[in-house]
C-alpha positions, 0 to 999 in steps of 0.5 A: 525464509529465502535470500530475498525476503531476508534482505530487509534486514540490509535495505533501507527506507528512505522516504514513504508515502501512504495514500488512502482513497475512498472507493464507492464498495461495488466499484472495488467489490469485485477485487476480493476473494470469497470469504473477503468482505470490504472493511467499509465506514460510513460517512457523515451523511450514512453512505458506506465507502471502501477504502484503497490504499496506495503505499509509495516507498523509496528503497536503498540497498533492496537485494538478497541478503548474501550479496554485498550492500553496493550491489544494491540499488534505490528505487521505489516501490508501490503498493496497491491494496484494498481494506477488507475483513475476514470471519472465521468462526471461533471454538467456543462459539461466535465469530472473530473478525480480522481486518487486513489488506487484500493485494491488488497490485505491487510495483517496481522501478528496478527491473531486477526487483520486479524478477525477484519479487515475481519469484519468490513472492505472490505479489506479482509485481509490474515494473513502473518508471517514478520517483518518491523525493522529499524536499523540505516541507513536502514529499512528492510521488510520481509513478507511470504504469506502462498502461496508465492505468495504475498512474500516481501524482501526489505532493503532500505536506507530511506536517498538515494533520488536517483531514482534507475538507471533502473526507469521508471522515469527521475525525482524524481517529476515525481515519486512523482506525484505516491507517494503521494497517499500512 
């Protein structure tokens, strides 16, 4: 493993905010590479719909792993995925279907981040301007793109287990079969 992808070791989350959305699947259809197929769940009334997730994560001490902890910074970092399958087939027969994440976008609010993750990854981050505070009872995200259109104003109450009340899903465990990839 190179210095940079070590350096989790030293670095430390401090807050995090995952964010599912549903997406009609021709809207995000066109994201995934041959052999993908979105992961899709149909709601209450049959319609399918796919999923994409924003994951917002506050940072500190993000740096390679030689260089010493005060070196290190706080930022924020965004991910931007789509829920998908892949089927491959098996030995004896059949095929196995796993579930995973396809990278649409990553970004950064540290300059310095976005190079060394565009130089030892392929995640091919962009730099943003935003922050991640969590103050009592509720956690705050807002990130500005350079284009606007990659923008996030989110503020949630991480104790309200509550589906919200236009959710595609009836259940709470019918949404976290989607979260636990995040």
């Amino acid at each position: 493993a190179n210095s940079w992808q070590t350096a989790t070791e030293a670095t430390s989350a401090i807050a995090s905010l995952p964010n599912m959305m549903p997406a009609p699947p021709a809207a995000v259809r066109r994201f995934l590479v041959p052999g993908l197929e979105l992961d899709t769940f149909p709601d209450r009334s049959g319609r399918e719909w796919a999923f994409v997730a924003a994951a917002c994560v506050e940072l500190d001490s993000l740096r390679p792993a030689p260089v010493p902890a005060r070196f290190g910074g706080r930022q924020l970092m965004v991910g931007y995925r789509v829920f998908c399958t892949l089927a491959t087939p098996r030995r004896g027969g059949g095929t196995l279907t796993r579930r995973g994440l396809r990278i649409l976008a990553s970004q950064a609010t540290d300059p310095l981040a976005v190079l060394g993750a565009n130089l030892t990854t392929r995640y091919h981050y962009r730099p943003v301007r935003g922050e991640l505070t969590a103050d009592g009872d509720r956690i705050t995200v807002r990130v500005r793109s350079r284009d606007g259109r990659a923008d996030i104003d989110l503020a949630v109450d991480p104790r309200d287990g509550r589906l919200p009340e236009d959710s595609v899903f009836a259940t709470a465990a019918q949404a976290r079969r989607f979260a636990g990839p995040l």
